[in-house]
PDB file of N, CA, C and O in Angstrom:
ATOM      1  N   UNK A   1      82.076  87.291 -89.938  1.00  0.00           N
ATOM      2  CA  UNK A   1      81.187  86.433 -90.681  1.00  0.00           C
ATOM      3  C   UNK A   1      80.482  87.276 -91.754  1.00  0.00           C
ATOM      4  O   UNK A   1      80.063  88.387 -91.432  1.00  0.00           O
ATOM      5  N   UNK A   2      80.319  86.812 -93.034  1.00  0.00           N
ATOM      6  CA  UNK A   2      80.064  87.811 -94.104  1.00  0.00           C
ATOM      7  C   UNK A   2      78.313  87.269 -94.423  1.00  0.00           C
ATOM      8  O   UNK A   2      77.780  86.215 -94.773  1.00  0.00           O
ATOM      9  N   UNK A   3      77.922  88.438 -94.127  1.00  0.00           N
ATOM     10  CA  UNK A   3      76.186  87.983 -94.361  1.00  0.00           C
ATOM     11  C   UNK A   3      75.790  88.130 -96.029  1.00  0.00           C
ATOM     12  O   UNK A   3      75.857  89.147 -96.720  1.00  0.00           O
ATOM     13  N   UNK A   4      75.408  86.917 -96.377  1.00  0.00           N
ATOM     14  CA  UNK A   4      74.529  87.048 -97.677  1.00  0.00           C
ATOM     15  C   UNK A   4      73.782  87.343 -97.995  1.00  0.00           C
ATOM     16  O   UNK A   4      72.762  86.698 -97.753  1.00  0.00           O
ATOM     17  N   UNK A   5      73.719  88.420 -98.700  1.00  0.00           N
ATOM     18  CA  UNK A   5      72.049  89.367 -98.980  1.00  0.00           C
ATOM     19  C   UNK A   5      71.257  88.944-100.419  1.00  0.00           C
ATOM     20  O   UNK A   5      71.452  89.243-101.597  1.00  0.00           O
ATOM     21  N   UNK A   6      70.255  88.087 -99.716  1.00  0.00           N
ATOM     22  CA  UNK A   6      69.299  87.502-101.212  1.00  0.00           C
ATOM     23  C   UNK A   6      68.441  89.021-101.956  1.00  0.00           C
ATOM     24  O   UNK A   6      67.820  89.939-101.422  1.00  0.00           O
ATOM     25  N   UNK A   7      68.724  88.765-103.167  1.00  0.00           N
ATOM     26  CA  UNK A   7      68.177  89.816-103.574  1.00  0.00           C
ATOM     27  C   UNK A   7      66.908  89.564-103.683  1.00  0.00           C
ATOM     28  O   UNK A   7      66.582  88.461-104.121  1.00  0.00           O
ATOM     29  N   UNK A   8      65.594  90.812-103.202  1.00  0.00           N
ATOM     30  CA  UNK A   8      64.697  91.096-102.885  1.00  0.00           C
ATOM     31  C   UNK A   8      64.203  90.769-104.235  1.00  0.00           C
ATOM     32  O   UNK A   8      64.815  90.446-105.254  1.00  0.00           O
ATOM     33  N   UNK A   9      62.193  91.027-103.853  1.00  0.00           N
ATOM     34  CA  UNK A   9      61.570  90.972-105.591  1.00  0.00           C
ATOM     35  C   UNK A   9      62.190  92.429-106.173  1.00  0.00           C
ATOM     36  O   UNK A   9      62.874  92.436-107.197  1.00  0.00           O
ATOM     37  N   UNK A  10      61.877  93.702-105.399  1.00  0.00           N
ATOM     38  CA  UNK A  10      61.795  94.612-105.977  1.00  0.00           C
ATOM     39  C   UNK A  10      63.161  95.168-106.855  1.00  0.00           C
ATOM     40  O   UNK A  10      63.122  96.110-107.646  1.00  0.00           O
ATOM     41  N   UNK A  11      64.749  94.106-106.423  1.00  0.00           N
ATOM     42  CA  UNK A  11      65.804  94.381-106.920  1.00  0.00           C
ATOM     43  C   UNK A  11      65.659  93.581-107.797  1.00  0.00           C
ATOM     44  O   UNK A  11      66.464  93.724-108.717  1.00  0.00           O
ATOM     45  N   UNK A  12      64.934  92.757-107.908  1.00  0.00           N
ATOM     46  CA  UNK A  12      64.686  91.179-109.345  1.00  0.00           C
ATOM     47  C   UNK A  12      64.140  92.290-110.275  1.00  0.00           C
ATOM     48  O   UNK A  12      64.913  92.575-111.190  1.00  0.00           O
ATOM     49  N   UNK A  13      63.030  92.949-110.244  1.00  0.00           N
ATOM     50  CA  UNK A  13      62.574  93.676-110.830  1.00  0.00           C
ATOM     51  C   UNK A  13      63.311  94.662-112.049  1.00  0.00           C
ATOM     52  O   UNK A  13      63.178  94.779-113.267  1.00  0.00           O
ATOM     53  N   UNK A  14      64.413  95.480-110.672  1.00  0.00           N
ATOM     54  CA  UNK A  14      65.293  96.780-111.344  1.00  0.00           C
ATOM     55  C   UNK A  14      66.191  95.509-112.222  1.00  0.00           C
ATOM     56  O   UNK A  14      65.953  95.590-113.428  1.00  0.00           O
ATOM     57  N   UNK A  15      66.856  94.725-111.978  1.00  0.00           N
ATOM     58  CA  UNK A  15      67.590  93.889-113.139  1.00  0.00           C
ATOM     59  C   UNK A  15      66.816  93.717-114.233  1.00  0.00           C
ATOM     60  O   UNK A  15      67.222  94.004-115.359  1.00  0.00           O
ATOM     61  N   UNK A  16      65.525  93.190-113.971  1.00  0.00           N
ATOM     62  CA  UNK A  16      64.867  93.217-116.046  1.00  0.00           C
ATOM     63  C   UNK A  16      64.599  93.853-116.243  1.00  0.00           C
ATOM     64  O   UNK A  16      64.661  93.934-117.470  1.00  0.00           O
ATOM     65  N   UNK A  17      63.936  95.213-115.556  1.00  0.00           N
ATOM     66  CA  UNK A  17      63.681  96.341-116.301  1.00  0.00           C
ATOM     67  C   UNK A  17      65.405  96.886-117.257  1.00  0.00           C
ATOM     68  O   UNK A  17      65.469  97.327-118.405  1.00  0.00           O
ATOM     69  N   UNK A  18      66.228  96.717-116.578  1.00  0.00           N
ATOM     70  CA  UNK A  18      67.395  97.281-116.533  1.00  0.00           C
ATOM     71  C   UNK A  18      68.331  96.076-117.928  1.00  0.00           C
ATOM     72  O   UNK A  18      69.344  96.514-118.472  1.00  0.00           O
ATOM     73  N   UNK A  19      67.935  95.037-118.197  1.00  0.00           N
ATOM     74  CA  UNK A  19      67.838  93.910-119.105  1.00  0.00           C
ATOM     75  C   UNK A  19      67.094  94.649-120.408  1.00  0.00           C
ATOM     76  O   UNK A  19      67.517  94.960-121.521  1.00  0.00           O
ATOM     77  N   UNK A  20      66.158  94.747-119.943  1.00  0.00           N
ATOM     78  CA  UNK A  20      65.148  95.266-120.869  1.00  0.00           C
ATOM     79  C   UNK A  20      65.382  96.241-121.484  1.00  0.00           C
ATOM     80  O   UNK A  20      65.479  96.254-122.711  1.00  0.00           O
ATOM     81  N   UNK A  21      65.476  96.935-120.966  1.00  0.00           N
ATOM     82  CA  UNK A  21      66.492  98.666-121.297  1.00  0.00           C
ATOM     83  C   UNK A  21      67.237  98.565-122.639  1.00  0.00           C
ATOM     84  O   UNK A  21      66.974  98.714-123.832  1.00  0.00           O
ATOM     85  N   UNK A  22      68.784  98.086-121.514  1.00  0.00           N
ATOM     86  CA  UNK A  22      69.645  97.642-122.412  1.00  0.00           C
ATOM     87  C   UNK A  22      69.339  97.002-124.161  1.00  0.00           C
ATOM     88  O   UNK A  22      69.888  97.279-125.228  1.00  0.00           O
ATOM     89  N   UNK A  23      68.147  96.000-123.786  1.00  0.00           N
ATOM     90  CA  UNK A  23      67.764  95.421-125.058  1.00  0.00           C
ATOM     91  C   UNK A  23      66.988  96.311-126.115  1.00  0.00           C
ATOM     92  O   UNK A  23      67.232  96.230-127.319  1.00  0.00           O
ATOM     93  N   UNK A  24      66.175  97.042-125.663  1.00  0.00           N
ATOM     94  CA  UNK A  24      65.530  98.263-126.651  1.00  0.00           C
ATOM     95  C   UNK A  24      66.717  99.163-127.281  1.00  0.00           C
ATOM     96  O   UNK A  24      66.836  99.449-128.473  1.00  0.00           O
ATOM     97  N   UNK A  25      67.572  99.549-126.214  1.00  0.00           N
ATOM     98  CA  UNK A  25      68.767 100.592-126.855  1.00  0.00           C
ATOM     99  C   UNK A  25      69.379  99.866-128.006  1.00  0.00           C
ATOM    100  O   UNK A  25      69.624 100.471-129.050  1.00  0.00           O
ATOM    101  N   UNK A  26      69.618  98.693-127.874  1.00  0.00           N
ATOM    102  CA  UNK A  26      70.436  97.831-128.777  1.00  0.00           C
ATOM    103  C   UNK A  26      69.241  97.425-130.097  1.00  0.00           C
ATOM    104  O   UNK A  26      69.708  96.796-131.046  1.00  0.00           O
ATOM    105  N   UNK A  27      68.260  97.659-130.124  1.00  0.00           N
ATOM    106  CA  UNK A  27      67.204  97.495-130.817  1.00  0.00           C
ATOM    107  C   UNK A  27      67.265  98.979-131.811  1.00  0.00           C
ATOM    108  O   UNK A  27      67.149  99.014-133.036  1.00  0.00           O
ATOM    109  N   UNK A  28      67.484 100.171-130.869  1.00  0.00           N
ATOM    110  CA  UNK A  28      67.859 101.666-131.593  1.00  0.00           C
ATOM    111  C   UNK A  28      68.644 101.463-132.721  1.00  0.00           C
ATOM    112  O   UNK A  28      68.344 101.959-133.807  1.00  0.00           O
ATOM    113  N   UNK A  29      69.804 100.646-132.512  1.00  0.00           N
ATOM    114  CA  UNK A  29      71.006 100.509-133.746  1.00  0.00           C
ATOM    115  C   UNK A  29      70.701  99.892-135.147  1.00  0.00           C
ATOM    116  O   UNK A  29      71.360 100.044-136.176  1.00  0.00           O
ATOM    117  N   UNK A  30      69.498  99.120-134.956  1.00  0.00           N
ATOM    118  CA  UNK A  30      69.516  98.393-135.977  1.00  0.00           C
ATOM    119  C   UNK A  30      69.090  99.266-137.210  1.00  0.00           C
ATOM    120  O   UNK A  30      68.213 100.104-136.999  1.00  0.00           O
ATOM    121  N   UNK A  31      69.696  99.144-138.672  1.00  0.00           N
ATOM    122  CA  UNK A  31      69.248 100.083-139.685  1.00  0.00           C
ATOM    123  C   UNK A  31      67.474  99.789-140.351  1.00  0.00           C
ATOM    124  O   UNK A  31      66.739  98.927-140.831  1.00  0.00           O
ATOM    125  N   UNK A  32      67.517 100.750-140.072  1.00  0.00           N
ATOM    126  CA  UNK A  32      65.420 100.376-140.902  1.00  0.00           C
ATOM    127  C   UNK A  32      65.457 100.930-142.172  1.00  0.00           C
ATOM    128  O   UNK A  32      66.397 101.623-142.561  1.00  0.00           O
ATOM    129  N   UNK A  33      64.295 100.607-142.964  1.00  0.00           N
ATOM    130  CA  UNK A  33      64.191 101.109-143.834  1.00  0.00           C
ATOM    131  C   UNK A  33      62.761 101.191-144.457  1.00  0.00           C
ATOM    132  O   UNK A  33      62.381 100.038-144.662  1.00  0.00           O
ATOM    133  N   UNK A  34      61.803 102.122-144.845  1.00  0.00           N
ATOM    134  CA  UNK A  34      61.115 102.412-145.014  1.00  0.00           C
ATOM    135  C   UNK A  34      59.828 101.036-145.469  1.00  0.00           C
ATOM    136  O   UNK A  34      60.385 100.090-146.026  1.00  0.00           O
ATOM    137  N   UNK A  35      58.680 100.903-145.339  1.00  0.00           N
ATOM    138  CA  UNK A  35      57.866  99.930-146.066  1.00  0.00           C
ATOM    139  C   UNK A  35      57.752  99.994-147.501  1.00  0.00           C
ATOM    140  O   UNK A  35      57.942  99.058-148.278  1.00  0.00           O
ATOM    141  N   UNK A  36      57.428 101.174-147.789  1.00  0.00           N
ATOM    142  CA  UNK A  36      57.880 101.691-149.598  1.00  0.00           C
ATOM    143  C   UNK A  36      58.969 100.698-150.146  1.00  0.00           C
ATOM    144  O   UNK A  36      58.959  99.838-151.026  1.00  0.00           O
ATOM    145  N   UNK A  37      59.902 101.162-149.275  1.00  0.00           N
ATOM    146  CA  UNK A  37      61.134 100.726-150.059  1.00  0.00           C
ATOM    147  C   UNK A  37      61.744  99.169-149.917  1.00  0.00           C
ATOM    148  O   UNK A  37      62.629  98.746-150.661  1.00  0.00           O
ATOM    149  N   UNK A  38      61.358  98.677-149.241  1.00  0.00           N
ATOM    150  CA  UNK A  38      61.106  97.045-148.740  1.00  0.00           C
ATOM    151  C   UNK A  38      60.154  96.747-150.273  1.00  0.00           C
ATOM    152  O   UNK A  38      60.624  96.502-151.384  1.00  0.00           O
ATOM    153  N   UNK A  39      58.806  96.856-149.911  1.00  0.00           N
ATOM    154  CA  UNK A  39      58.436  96.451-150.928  1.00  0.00           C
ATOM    155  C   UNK A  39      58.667  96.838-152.492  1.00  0.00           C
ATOM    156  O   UNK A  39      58.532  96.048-153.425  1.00  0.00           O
ATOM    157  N   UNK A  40      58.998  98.044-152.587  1.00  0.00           N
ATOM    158  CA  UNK A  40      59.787  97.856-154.136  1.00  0.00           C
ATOM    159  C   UNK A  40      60.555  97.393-154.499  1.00  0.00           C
ATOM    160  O   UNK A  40      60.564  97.180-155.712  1.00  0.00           O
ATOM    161  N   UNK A  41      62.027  96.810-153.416  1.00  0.00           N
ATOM    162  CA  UNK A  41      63.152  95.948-153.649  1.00  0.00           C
ATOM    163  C   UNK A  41      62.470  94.879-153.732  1.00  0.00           C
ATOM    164  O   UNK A  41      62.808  94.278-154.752  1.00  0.00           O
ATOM    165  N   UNK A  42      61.239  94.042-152.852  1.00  0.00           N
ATOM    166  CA  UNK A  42      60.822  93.119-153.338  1.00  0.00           C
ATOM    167  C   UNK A  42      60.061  92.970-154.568  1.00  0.00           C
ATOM    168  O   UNK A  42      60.313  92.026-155.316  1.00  0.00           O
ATOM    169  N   UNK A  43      59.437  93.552-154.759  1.00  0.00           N
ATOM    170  CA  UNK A  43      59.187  93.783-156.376  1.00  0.00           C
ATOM    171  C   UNK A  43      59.939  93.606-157.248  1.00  0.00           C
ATOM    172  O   UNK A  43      59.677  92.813-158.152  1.00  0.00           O
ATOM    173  N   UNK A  44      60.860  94.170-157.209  1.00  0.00           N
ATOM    174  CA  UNK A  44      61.680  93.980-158.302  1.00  0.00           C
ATOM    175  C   UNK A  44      62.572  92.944-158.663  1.00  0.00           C
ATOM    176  O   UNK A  44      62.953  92.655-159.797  1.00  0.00           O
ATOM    177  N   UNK A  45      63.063  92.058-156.860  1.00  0.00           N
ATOM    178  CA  UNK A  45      63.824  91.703-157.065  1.00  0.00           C
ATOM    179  C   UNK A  45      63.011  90.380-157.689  1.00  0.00           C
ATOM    180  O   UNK A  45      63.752  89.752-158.445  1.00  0.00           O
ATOM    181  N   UNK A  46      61.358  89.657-157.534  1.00  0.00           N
ATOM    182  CA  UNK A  46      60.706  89.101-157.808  1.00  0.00           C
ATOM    183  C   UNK A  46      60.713  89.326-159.346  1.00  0.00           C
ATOM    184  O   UNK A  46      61.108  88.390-160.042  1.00  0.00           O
ATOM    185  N   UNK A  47      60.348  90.379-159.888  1.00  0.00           N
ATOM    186  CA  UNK A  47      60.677  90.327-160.968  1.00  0.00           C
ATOM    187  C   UNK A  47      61.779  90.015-162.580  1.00  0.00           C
ATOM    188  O   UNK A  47      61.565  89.903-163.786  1.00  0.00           O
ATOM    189  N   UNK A  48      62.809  89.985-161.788  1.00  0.00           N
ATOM    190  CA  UNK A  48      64.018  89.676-162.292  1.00  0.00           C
ATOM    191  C   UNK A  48      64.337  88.666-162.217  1.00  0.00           C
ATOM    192  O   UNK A  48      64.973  88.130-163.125  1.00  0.00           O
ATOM    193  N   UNK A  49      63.958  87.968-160.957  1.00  0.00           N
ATOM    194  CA  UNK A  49      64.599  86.576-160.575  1.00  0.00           C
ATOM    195  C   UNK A  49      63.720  85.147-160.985  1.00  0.00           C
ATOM    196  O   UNK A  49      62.696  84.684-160.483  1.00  0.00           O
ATOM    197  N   UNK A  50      64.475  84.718-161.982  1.00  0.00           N
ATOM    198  CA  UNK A  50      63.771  83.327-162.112  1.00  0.00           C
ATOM    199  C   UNK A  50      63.479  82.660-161.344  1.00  0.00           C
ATOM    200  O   UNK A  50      64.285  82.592-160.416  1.00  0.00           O
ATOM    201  N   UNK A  51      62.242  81.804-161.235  1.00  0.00           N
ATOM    202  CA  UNK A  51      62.158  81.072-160.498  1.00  0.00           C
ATOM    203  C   UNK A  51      61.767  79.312-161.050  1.00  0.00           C
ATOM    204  O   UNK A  51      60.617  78.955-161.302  1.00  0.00           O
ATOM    205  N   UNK A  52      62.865  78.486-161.143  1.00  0.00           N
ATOM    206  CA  UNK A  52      63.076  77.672-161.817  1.00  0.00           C
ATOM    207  C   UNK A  52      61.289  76.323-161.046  1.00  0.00           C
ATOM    208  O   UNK A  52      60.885  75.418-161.776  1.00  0.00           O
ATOM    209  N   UNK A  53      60.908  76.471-160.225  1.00  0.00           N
ATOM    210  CA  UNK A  53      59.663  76.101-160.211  1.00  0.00           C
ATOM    211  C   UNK A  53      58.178  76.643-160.158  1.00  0.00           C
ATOM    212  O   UNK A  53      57.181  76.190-159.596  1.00  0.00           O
ATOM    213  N   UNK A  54      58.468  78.329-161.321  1.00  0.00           N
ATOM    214  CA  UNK A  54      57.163  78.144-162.020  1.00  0.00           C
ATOM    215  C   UNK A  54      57.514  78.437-163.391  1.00  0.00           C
ATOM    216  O   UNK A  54      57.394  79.531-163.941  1.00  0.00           O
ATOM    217  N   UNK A  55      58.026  77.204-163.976  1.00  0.00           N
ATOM    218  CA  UNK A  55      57.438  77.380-165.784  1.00  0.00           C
ATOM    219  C   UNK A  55      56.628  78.055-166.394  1.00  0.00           C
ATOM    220  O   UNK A  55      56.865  78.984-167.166  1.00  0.00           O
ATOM    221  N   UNK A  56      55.770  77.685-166.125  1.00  0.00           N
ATOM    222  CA  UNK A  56      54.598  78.289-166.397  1.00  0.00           C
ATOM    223  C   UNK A  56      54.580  79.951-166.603  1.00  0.00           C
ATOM    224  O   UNK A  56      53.861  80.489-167.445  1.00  0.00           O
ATOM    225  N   UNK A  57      55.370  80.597-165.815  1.00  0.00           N
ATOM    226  CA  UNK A  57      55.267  82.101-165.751  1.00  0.00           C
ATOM    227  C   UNK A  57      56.898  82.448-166.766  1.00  0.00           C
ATOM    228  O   UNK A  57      57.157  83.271-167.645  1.00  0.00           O
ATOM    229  N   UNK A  58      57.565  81.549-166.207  1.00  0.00           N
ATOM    230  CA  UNK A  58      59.137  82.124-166.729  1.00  0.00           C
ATOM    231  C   UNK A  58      59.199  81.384-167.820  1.00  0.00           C
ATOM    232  O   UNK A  58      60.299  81.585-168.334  1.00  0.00           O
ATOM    233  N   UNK A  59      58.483  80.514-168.532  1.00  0.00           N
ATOM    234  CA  UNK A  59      58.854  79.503-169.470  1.00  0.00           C
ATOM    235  C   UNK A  59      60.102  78.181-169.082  1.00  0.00           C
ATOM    236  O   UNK A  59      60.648  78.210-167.979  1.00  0.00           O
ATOM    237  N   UNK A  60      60.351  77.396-169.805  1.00  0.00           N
ATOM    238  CA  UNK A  60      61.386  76.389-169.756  1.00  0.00           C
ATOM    239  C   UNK A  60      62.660  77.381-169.042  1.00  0.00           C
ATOM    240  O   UNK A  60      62.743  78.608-169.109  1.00  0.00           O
ATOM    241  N   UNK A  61      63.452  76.576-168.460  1.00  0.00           N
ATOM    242  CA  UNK A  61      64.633  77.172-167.694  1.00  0.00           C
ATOM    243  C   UNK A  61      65.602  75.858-168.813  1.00  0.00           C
ATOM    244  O   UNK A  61      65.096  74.795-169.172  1.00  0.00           O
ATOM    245  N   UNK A  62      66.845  76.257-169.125  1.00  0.00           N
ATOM    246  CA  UNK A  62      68.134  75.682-169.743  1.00  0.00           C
ATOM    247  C   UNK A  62      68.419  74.368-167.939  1.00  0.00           C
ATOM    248  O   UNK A  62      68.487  74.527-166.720  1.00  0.00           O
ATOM    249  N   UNK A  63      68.477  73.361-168.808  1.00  0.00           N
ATOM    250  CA  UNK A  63      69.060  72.591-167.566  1.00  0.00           C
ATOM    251  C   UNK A  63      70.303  72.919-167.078  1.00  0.00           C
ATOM    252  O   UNK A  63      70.268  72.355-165.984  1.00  0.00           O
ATOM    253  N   UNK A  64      71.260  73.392-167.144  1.00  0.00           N
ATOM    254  CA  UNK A  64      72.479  74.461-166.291  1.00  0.00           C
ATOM    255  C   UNK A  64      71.709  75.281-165.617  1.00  0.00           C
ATOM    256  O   UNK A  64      71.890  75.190-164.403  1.00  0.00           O
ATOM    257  N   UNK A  65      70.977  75.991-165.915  1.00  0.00           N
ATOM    258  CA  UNK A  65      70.692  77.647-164.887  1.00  0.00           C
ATOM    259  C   UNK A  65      69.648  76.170-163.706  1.00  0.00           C
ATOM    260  O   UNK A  65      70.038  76.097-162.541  1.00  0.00           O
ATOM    261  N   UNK A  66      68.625  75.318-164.080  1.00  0.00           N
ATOM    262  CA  UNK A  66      67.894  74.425-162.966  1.00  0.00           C
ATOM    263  C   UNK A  66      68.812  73.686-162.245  1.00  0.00           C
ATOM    264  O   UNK A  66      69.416  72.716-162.702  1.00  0.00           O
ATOM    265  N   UNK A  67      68.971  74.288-160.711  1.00  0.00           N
ATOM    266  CA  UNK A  67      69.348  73.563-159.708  1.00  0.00           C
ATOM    267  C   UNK A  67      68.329  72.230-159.294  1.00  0.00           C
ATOM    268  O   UNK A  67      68.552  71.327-158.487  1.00  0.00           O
ATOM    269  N   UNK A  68      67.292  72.434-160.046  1.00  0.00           N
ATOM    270  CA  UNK A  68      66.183  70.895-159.459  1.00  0.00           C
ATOM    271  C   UNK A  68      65.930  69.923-160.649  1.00  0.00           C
ATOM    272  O   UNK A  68      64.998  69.126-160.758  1.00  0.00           O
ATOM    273  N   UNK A  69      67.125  70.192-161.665  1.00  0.00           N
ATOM    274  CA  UNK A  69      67.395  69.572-162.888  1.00  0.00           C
ATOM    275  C   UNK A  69      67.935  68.166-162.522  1.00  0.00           C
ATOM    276  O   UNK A  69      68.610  68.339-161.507  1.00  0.00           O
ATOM    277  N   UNK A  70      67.962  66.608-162.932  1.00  0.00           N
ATOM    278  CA  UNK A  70      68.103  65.966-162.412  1.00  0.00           C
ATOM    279  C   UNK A  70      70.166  65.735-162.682  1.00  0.00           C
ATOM    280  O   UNK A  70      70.618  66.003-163.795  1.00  0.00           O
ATOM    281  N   UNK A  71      70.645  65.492-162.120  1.00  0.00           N
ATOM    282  CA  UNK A  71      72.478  65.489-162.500  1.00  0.00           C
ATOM    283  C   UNK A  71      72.820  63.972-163.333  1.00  0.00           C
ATOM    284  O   UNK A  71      72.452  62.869-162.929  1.00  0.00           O
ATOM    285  N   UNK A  72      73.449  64.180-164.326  1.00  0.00           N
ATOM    286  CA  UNK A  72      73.931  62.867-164.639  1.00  0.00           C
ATOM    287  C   UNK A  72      75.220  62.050-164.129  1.00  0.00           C
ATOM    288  O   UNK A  72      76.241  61.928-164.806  1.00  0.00           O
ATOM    289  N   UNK A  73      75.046  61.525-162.886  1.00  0.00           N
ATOM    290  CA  UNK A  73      76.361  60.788-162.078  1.00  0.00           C
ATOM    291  C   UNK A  73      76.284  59.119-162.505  1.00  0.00           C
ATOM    292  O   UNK A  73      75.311  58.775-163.175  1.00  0.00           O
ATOM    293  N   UNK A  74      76.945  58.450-162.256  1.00  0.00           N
ATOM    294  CA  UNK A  74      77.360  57.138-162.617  1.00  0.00           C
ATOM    295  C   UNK A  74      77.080  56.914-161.301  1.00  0.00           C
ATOM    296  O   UNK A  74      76.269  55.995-161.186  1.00  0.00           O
ATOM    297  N   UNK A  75      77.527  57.525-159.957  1.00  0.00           N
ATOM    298  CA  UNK A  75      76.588  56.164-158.947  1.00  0.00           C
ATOM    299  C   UNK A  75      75.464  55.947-158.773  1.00  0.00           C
ATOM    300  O   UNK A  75      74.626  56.269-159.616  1.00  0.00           O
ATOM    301  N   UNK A  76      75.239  55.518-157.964  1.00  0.00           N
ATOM    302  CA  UNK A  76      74.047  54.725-157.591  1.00  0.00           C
ATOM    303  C   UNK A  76      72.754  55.124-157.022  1.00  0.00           C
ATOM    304  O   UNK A  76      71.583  54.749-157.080  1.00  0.00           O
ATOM    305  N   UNK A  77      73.570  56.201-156.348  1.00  0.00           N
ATOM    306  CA  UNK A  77      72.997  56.991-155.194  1.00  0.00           C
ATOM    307  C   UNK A  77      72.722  58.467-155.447  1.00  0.00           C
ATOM    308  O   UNK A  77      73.267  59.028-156.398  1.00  0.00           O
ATOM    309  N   UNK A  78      71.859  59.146-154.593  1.00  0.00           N
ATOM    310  CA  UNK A  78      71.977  60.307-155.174  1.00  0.00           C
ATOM    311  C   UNK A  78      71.681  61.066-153.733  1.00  0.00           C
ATOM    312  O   UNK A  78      70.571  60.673-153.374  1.00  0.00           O
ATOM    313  N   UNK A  79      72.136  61.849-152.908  1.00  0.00           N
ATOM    314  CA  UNK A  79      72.027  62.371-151.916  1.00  0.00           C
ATOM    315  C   UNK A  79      71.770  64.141-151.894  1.00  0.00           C
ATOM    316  O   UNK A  79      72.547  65.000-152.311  1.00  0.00           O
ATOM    317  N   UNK A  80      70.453  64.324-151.278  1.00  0.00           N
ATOM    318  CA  UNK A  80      69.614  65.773-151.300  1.00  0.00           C
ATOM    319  C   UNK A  80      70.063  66.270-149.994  1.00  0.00           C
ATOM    320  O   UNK A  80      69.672  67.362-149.581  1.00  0.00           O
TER     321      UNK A  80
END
């Protein structure tokens, strides 16, 4: 007869610590990169990049480059 052994708290335990583990190591891999350098790519990339809802800063946008330009279709409908 094969006895079933419920696992204890203290073996519940070694599994998430041991979960947990695993998950920080896999957290090691990920590439970082400095705060400096985060925010100067955002800088810049803010700077370069139009942003077709503020006029005001970028001036008029060409209706081709505005994706929130209205389209001229013949139906009826218009689906966002």
């Amino acid at each position: 007869m094969a006895v079933r052994k419920t696992p204890n708290v203290s073996e519940a335990k070694l599994a998430r610590l041991l979960e947990y583990n695993k998950n920080l190591k896999e957290q090691l891999d990920i590439p970082r990169i400095t705060i400096s350098e985060a925010s100067t790519s955002l800088i810049s990339y803010c700077k370069e990049t139009k942003d077709p809802m503020l006029p005001s800063i970028w001036g008029p946008i060409d209706k081709k480059d505005d994706p929130f330009a209205p389209t001229n279709s013949s139906g009826c409908c218009v689906v966002m």
